[in-house]
N, C-alpha and C positions, 0 to 999 in steps of 0.2 A: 498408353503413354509410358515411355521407359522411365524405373525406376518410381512407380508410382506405388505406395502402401497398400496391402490386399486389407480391404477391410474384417474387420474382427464386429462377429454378432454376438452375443451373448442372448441364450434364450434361459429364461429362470423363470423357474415355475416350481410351485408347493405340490406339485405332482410329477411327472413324466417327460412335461414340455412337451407333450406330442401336437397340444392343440398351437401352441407360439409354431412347433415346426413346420405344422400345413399351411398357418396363415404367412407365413415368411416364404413358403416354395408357392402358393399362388401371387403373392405381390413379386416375388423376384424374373419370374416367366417374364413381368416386363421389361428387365433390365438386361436381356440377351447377351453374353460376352462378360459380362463384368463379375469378377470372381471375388469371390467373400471365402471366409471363413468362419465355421460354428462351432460355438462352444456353448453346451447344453448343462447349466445348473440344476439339478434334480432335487426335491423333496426339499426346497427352501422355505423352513417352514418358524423361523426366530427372525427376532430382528436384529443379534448378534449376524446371525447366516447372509442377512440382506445385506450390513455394515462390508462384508469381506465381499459379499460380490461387485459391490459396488466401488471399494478399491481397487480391484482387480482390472476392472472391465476400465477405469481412470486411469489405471496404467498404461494398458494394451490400446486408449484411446477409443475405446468401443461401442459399441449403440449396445441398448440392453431392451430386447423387448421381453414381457413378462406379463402373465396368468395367474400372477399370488389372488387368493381371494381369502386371505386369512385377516382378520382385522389388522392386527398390530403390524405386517409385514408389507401389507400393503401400505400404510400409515408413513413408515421408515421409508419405502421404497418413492413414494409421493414427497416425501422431504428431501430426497435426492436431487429430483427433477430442476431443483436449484442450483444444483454446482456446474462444475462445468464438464459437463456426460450427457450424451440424447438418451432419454431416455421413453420408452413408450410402453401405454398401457393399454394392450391388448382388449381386453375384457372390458373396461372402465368404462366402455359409450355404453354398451350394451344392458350391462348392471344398470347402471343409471338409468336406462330408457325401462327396463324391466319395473325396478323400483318405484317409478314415476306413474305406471301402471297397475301394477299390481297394488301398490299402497302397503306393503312390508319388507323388510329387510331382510337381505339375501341371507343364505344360512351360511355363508364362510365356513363351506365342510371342503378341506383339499382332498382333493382324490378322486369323490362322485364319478369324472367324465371317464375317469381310468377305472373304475369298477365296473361299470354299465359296458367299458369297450372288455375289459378283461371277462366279462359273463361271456360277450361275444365268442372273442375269440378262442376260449377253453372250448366253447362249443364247437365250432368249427375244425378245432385240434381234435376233439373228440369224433368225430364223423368222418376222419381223413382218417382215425387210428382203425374205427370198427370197422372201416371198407375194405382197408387192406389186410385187417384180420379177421376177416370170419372166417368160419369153418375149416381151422387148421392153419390158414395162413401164414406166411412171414414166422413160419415156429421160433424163431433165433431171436424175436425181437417179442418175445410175449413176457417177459420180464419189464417192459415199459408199460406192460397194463394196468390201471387200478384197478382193478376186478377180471378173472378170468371164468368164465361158463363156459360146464363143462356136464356133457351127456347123453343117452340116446338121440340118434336121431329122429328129428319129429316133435323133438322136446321143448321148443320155441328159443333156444339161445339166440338164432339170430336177429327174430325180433324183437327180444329184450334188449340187447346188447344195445340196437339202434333208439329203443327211448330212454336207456341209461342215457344216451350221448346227449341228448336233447338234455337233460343235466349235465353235461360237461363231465362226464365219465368216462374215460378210454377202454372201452369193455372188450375183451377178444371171446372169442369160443371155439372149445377144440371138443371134435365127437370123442369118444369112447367107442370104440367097436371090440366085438365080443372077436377073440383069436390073433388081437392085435394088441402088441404091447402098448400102453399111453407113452405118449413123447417122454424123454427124462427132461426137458426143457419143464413140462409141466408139473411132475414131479418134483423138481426142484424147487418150488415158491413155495413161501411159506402159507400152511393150509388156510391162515386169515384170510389170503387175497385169491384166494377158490372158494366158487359156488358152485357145488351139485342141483342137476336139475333132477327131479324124480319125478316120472309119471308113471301112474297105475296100468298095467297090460290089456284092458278093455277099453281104458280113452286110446290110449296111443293105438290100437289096432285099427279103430277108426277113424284115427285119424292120418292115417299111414293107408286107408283102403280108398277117404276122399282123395288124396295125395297122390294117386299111382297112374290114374291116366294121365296126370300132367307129366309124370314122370317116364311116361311110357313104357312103364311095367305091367308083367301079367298080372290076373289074380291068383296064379298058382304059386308065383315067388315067396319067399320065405321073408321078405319083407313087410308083410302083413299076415303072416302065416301066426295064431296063435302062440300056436306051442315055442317056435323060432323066437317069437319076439318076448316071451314068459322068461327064456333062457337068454336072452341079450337084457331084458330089466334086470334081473337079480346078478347076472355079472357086474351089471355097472351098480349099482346100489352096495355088493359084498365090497367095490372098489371104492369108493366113497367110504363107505364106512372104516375102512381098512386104512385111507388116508387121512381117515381125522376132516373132513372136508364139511363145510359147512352146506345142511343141503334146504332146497324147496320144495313143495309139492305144488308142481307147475298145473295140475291133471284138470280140477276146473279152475282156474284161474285165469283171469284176463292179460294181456300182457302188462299193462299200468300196475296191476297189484305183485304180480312178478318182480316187477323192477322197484316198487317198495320195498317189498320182503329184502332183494338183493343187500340194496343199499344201508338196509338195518342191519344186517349180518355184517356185513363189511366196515361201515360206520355206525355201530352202537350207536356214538353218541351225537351222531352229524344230524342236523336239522336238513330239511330240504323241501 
């Protein structure tokens, strides 16, 4: 219809408004062609903050639907539903129906649903970061890791790496080879956000001798060759040591306690 006002949503929420904006794009699917516009109030968490948005949206003429589950905001926001503004509460049937069952009153904590998705999705950020950097990877971009491993090969970095992520850790790992300079990319961070891995020349032989047929190496290579691998441990250990780098001894260890150890070196004081 020519000249007809594009409607004004207002979505306010004491969080993120993520959950008002799923439930506004499944109800709107029904209304095909017909064009809105949104406006997203975040972290409305006073009932001064509720007074202003509900001028605003009286202005603009606007429907307000909203997610507050804080006592007093919700309280303000229900004394609105009086004036002359549509206004809808999202949440309200649902609480009510919970309440009415459960037999206690909701905890009015804003944030919960954005914590529980934000656990998510650091994890998922974390398993996109360790795939495209393992073993060297993306070197230009290892300055976005929160923790880089770093050491012979064989030494489990990249299995650690992957249950850092399962904590929401962006872990990279770049070898050390004996005759090859380390990247100055790696170099350059500051040595808190480097872990040395260190294992002992009698695990790692063995564990480099189970390794070889998958690898389709001889047993004559210098890859499980004692003495080769004696002189590739203590190059990367004098290099560690030489960088001030915080290190592990990976040799028996599982990978879960590995990525303990990591995570205390890095976060002293982090709970996890």
């Amino acid at each position: 219809m020519a000249g007809k006002k594009k409607l004004t949503i207002f979505l306010v929420s004491d969080g993120r408004a993520e959950t008002a904006a799923r439930v506004l794009q499944a109800a709107a699917v029904q209304f095909e062609g017909e064009e809105y516009r949104v406006e997203r109030r975040r972290n409305i968490r006073t009932p001064e903050a509720v007074h202003r948005v509900v001028k605003e949206a009286e202005r603009l003429g606007a429907i307000i639907f909203f997610t507050l589950v804080g006592k007093e905001t919700r309280k303000v926001m229900h004394q609105a539903m009086g004036r002359n503004i549509e206004i809808i509460d999202l949440l309200g049937p649902v609480i009510t129906a919970l309440h009415s069952r459960f037999k206690r009153e909701p905890g009015a904590v804003p944030g919960l649903l954005y914590d529980l998705e934000r656990d998510h999705y650091d994890r998922m950020t974390a398993f996109d970061y360790v795939l495209t950097h393992d073993d060297g990877q993306r070197i230009h971009e290892l300055n976005r890791a929160d923790v880089v491993l770093t050491g012979v090969s064989r030494s489990s970095k990249s299995s650690t790496c992957f249950y850092l992520a399962f904590q929401g850790v962006r872990a990279a790992n770049v070898p050390l080879v004996p005759g090859m300079d380390p990247p100055p990319q790696l170099l350059k961070l500051p040595p808190n956000r480097v872990v040395g891995l260190r294992i002992n020349v009698q695990r790692l032989v063995r564990v480099r001798e189970a390794r070889m047929p998958d690898l389709g190496l001889d047993v004559d290579q210098d890859y499980a060759d004692q003495r080769a691998v004696a002189a590739e441990v203590n190059y990367v250990n004098r290099l560690m040591d030489k960088r001030k780098w915080n290190t592990v001894d990976v040799s028996y260890l599982a990978v879960e306690e590995i990525a303990r150890q990591v995570l205390h070196l890095r976060w002293p004081m982090r709970r996890r």
